[in-house]
N, C-alpha and C positions, 0 to 999 in steps of 0.2 A: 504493500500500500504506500510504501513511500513513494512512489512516481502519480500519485494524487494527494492533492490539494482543494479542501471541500472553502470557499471564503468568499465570505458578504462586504460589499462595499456600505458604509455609513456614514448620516452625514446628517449636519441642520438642511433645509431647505435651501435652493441656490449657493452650496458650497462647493461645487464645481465635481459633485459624485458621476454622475450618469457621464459628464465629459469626460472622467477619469477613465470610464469602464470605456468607452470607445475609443481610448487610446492605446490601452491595455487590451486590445481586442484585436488593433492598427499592427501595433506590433508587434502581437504574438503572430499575426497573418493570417486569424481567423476571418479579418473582413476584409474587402478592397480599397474601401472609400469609410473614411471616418463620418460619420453621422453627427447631425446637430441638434440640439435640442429645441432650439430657435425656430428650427427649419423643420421640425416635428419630423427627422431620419433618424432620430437614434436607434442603434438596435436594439438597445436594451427597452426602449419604451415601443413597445408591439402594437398595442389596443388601439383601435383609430381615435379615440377620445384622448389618453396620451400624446399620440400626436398633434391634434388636434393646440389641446392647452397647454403642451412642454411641460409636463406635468406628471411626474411618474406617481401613479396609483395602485400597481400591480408590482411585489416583489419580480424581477424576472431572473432565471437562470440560464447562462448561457455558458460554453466550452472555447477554452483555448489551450494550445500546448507552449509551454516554453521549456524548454532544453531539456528535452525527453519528459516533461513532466507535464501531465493533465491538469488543469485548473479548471474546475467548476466554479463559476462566477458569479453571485447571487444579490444584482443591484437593487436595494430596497430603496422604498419613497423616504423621501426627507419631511414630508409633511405630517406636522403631529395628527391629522385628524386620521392618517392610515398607519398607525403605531401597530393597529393590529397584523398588519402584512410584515412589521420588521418583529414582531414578534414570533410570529408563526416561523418567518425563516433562521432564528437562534437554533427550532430543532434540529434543522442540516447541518450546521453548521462546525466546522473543526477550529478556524481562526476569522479574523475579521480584518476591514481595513477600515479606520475612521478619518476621513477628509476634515479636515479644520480649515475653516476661510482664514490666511493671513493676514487681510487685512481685518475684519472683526473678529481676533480671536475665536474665544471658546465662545460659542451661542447655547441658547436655553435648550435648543434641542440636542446640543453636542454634548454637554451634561448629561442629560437624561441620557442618551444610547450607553454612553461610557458608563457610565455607572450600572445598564443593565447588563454590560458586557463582562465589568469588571464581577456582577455578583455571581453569575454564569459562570466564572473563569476561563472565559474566550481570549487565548492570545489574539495580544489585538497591534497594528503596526498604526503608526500615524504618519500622515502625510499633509501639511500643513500647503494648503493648495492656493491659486491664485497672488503668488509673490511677485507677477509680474502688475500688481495692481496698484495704484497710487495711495499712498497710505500704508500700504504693506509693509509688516518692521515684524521681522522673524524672531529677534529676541523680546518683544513683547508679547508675542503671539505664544511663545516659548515659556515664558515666564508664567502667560495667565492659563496653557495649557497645565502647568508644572501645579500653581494655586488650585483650581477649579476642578481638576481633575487626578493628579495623582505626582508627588516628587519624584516618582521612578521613572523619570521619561529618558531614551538615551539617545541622544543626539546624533544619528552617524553623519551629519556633515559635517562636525567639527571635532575634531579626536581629542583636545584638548576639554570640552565638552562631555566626550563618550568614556574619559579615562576617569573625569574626573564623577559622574554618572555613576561608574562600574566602583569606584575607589567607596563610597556612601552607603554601598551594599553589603564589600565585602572587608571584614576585618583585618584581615593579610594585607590586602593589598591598602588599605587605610593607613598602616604602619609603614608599608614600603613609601606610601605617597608624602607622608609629615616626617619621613628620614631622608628627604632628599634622593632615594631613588623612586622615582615617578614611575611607573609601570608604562609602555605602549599600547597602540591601539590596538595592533596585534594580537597583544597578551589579552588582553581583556576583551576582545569582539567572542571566542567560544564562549566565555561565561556570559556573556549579552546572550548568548544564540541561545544555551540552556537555558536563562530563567524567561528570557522571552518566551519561548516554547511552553512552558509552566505556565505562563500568564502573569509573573510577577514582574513585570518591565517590558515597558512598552518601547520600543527600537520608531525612532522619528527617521522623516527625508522630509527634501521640503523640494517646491517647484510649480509650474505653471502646466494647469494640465489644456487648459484652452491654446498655450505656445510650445508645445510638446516638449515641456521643459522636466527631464528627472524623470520621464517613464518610466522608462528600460531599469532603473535604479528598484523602481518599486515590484518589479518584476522578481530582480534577483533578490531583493529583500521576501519576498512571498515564501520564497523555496528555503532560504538560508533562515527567517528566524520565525518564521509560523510548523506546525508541526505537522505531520498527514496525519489518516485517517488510523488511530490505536486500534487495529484489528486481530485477535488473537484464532487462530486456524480450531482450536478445539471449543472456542465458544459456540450459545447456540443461536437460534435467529433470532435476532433483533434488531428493528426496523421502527419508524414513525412516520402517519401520514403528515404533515405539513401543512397541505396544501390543495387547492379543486380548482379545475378547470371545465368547460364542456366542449366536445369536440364533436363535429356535426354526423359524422362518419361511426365512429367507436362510441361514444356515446360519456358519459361522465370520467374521466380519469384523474388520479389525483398522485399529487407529487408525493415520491416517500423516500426517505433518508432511510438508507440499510446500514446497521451497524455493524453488525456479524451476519455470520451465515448468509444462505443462498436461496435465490425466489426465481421461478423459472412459468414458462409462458404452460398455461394448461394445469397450474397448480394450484389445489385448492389452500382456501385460508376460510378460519374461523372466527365469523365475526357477529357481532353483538347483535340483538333482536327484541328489547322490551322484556315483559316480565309474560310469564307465561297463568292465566288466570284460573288454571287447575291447578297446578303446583306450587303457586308463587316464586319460583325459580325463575333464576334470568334464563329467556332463550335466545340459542345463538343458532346461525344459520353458516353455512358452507355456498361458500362462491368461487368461481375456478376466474385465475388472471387470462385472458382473452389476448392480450398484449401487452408485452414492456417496450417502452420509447426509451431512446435515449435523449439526452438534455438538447441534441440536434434534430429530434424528431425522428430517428430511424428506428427500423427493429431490433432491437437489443436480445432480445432472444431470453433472459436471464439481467437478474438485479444482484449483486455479491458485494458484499461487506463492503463500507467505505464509497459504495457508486450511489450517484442521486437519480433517480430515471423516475418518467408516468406511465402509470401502473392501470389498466382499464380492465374493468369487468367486475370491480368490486360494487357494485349499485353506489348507496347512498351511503357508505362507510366512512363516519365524521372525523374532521379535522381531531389530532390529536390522536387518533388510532392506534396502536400499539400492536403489532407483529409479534408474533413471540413472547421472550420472557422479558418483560417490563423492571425486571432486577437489572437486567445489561445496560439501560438505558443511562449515557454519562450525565444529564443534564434533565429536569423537567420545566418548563418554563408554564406559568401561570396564567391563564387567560385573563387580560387587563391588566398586566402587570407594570406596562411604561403606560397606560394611560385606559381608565374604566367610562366606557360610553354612560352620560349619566344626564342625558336628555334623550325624551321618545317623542315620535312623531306619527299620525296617521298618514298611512296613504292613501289617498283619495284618487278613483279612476276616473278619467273625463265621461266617461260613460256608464254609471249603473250597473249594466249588463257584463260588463268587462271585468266585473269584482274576480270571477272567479279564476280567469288568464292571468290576471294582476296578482293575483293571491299565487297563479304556481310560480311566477316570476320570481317574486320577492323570497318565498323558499327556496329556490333556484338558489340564489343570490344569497341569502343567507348558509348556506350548506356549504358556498365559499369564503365567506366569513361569518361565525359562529356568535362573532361578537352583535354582529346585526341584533340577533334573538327575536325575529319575528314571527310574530305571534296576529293568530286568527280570532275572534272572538264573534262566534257564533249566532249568540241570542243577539249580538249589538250591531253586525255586519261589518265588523269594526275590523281594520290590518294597522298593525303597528311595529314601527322600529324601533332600536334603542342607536341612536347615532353619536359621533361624534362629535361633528359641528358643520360650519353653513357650510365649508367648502366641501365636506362626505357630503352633504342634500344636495349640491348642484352637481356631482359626479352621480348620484345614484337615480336623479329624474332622469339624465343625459342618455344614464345606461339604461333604464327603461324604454326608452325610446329607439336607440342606436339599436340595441341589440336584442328587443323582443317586440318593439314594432308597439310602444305602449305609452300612450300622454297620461301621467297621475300628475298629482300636486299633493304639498306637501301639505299638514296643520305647522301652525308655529311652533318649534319646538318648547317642550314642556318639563321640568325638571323632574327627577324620577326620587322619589323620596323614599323612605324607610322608617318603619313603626318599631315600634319595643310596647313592654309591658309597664305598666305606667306603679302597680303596686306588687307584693305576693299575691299570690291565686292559685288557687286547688281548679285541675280540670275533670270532670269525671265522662264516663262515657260507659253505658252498657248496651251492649249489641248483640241485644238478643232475639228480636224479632224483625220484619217474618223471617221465621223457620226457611232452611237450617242456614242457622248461622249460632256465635256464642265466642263474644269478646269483649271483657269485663276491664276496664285501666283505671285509673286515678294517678295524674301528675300532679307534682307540687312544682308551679313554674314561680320563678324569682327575675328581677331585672339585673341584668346583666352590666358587669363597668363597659363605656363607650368603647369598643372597637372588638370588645369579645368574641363578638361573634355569637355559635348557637354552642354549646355545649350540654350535652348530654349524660345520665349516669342511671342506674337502673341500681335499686333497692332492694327490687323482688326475687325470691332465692330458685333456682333452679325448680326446686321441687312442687313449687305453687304456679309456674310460668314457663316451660319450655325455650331452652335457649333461643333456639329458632324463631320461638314467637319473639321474644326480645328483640333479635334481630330487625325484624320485619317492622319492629316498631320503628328502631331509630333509621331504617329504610325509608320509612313512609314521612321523618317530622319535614324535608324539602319539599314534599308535596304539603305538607300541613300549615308550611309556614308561610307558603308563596304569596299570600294572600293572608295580610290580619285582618281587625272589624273594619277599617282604613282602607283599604283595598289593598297595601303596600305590602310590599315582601318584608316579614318580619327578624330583625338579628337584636342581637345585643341580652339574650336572655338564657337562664338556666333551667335545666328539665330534667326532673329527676323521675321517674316512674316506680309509684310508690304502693301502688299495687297491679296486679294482673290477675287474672281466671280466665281458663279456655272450660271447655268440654270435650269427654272424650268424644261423643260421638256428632256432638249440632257444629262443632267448630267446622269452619272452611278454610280452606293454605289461605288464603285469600284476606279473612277476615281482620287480623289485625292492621293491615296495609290498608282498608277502607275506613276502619273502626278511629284511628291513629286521629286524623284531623278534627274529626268529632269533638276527642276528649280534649286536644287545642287549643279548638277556637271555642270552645266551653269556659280553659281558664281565659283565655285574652279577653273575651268577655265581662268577665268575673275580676278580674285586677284591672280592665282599659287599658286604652293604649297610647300612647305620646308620638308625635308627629316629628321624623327626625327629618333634616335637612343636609344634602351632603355640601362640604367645607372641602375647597382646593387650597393646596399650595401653592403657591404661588412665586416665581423666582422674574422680577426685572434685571433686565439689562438695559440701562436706562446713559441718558447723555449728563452732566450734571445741572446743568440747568433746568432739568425735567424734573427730579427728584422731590420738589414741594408738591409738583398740580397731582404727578403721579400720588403719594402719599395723602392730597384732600381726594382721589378722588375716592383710594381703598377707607378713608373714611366713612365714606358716604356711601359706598357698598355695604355698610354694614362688617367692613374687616379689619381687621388690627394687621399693622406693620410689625414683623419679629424681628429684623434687623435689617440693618444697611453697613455697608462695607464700600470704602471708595478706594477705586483702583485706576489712577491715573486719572483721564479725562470722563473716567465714565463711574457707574458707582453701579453697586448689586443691591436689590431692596428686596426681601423675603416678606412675603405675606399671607395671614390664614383669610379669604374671603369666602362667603356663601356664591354658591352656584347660579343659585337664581337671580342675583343682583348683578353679578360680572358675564355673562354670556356673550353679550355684546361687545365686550369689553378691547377686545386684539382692536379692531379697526378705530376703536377709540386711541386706544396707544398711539395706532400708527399715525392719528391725526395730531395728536397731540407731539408728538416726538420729532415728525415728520419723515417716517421712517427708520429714524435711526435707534428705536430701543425695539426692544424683542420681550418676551415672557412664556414661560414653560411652566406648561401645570403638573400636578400631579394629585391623586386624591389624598386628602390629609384624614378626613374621617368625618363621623355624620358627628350631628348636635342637636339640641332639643329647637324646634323650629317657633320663633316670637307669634305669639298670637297675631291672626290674620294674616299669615305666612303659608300656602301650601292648602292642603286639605283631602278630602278622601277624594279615590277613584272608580271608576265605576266595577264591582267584581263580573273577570269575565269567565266563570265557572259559577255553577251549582254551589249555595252557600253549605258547608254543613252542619250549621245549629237550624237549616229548613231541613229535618228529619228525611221526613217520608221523598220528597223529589230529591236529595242528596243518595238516599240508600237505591234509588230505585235509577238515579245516571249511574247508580258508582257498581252496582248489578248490570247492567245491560252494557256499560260504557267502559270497563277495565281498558278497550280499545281505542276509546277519545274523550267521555265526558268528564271524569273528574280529572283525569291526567292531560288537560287541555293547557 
């Protein structure tokens, strides 16, 4: 596996990435003619809308060879609102390249990637781009990369730089350096190649990727301090999907990172299928691969440790899939991890009649990003997203349009709130009629500290409650909580199950998994529920004459400033704001600053929302404190009504 190279290009928006990768493509001699982003040729931006807005939206993968070695090349978008495509692409991934603009430094979104790289432990090389730009000052760029992001950085343009880098790491060579023998760059570039490889030092170049300045540099740097693919011959399969595509011919396929072991064309795989509503057991189903592509589009024949290829024949096998044994897996990466969608929107079809094309679209579409989480609601004729922000709504009407032939419109996006338990509360629930059935619970729920989460614990001893049934309880509280008296997905609370009874003979596999929300939304009843609101982080990079209006305006958002820090002509302002006050907020920056400040969110955590803030949503399932129509979707509808 050393003659491959699995590596994502990264980058703030407009920091000269996608220019990078077709230069890096120029000169390996995988393309003819270098493409522009300008001129909507790039190779790496494929999608006519891409084209179209010079706008990369779609992580893409593309191959090149340099000096016997295979490079898989995996250009992600620089725009925070598609965090989820450079998330997705961490699971491919062996090492990374982060593009930093020279002339504005570190940006808010150069930040956030490095840091999801650095918790990942992706070696990662930087490349410090657009020095042929007016303003552009390498040891400042250097300096606020070195502050902002990490002191391990090692300079190889400058060996005086790279010894003195290597000398802060290592103790020997700290002593050889403060006795008057200095160590070379020589000496010290292996140990740069090991801990870079490790992830612990990050190996810099600097240059102009729009004046083909320092390519070829970052080429030999790929091979020399990023590592291949760790594949050991007696491991067993393990693989992750990634990624979805639709191809008009083959029909769905989706991108998969093979870790170990091997996957071949006609081969079945075992994959997931819902719960099965006579046994309560998960069912899985058997699908044969129909085709492997390779990253060029050809017949690959076979997918083997370390290769990326699209995989077709699996149906609707979701983003995040797991091959094999999920022990082998080096890395898991979090859905919503650099950034959690936390505005929803309806989509409205221009036509009525068109709901239900619109409806398999947007499932379409969400089945290639998970984070969408669109959702149908039945009784209300209602379709909803969970998005990002304006510029995901103006790619996703585009692509309804471009590419299923469909005019919707949006609702104005709406902030996605979150309920807790407002006091203690006992839930109880017996589920014993109509026959047969027989499932007896009492929880003692408690509100939980802000960011808890849902935690669970069971009281009841084996011999009064069957493990199993236990089980299938704390299986079913994500369905029980999706929805409190609020309409809101409920977190931040404690469950402890403090009693259980089956029967031997009325109980059903089934019945605890239906009975579960019952006894729930019995206590959230019984204690109420508090209306949280989610709270961003907030990071300015601001000019300093900006620093006051910015600071009245987090005021008047409703946010407190946690610090400011000034660094040269510009200063960094940290802030916790509400969601719902700041949405609008980027294009106000950019008025206010006149482009010249930036801002990178992150979610900081929910809070108790001020009276006249938010409020309930409409539920779109089957209540179950409404008994009889609750038990009688959740009997006929194991298939869609309460699991809606």
């Amino acid at each position: 596996m050393s003659s491959i190279r699995n590596i994502g290009v990264f980058a703030h928006v407009d920091a000269g990435k996608t220019t990078l990768s077709e230069q890096l493509l120029a000169h390996a001699g995988a393309i003819r003619e270098r493409g522009s982003v300008d001129a909507g040729t790039a190779h790496t931006d494929r999608l006519p809308i891409e084209q179209r807005r010079g706008i990369s939206i779609k992580a893409t993968c593309v191959q090149l060879q340099w000096k016997n070695t295979r490079i898989n090349l995996i250009d992600t978008p620089g725009h925070v609102d598609f965090s989820a495509e450079v998330e997705r692409s961490l699971w491919a991934l062996d090492a990374a390249v982060l593009v930093i603009c020279g002339a504005e430094g570190v940006q808010p979104q150069t930040e956030a990637l490095f840091t999801a790289l650095r918790e990942q432990r992706i070696p990662t090389l930087l490349f410090f781009n657009k020095m042929d730009r007016p303003g552009a000052d390498i040891d400042t760029a250097l300096e606020s990369a070195k502050h902002l992001l990490s002191p391990d950085i090692a300079p190889l343009w400058d060996d005086a730089l790279l010894v003195e880098a290597a000398c802060t790491r290592d103790d020997a060579l700290m002593e050889r350096y403060l006795s008057g023998d200095e160590p070379t760059a020589a000496e010290v570039l292996p140990l740069v190649e090991t801990w870079s490889r490790m992830g612990e030092v990050y190996p810099a170049l600097k240059g102009s990727a729009l004046r083909d300045e320092g390519i070829e540099a970052v080429l030999d740097a790929m091979l020399r301090f990023l590592p291949p693919p760790a594949c050991k011959a007696e491991d067993g399969l393990c693989g992750v999907v990634f990624a979805a595509h639709q191809d008009r011919t083959l029909g769905r396929g989706v991108w998969m990172r093979l870790y170990s072991g091997q996957l071949e064309n006609r081969e079945a795989l075992t994959l997931p299928a819902g719960i099965d509503p006579l046994t309560g057991e998960e069912k899985q189903v058997q699908r044969k691969i129909t085709q492997i592509r390779t990253v060029e589009g050809q017949d690959a024949g076979a997918l083997r440790g370390g290769e990326i290829a699209v995989v077709y024949g699996l149906g609707d096998v979701p983003i995040g899939f797991v091959a094999g044994d999920a022990a082998l897996l080096p890395r898991r990466v979090e859905p919503g991890r650099l950034r959690t969608p936390l505005m929803t929107v309806q989509v409205i079809p221009e036509k009525p009649e068109q709901m239900k094309e619109l409806r398999e679209a947007v499932m379409t579409l969400s089945g290639e990003d998970p984070l969408l989480m669109a959702r149908y609601t039945r009784a209300l004729d209602q379709l909803e997203l969970q998005v990002m922000g304006a510029i995901q709504l103006e790619i996703l009407e585009e692509t309804l349009q471009t590419r299923f032939g469909l005019k919707a419109a949006f609702t104005k996006p709406a902030v996605i709130y979150r309920e807790t338990l407002a006091q203690p509360a006992e839930g109880f629930v017996a589920y014993t009629m109509p026959k047969p059935c027989w499932a007896i619970m009492r929880f003692r729920m408690e509100p939980g500290e802000r960011g808890s989460g849902v935690r669970f614990a069971s009281e009841v001893p084996v011999r009064e409650l069957a493990l199993h049934y236990q089980h299938q309880v704390e299986q079913a509280l994500p369905l029980a909580l999706n929805q409190g008296r609020q309409g809101w997905q409920v977190t931040d609370v404690k469950i402890t199950l403090i009693e259980g009874n089956s029967h031997q003979w009325h109980t059903h596999p089934l019945d605890f998994i239906v009975a579960t929300p019952m006894g729930i939304q019995d206590g959230l009843r019984r204690g109420g529920s508090l209306l949280l609101e989610p709270i961003l982080s907030i990071r300015f990079l601001l000019p300093q004459d900006c620093v006051g209006r910015v600071m009245s305006d987090v005021a008047q958002m409703r946010g407190e400033v946690t610090s400011t820090v000034t660094q040269g002509e510009r200063a960094i302002l940290t802030a916790l704001v509400p969601v719902e006050s700041s949405m609008d907020y980027a294009s106000t920056l950019a008025a206010v600053t006149g482009g010249r400040g930036g801002m990178s969110l992150s979610l900081h955590g929910y809070r108790e929302c001020p009276q006249g803030i938010g409020g309930p949503t409409p539920r779109r399932s089957v209540d179950p404190l409404d008994t009889s129509k609750y038990i009688l979707a959740a009997r006929s509808a194991l298939e869609g009504g309460i699991f809606d």
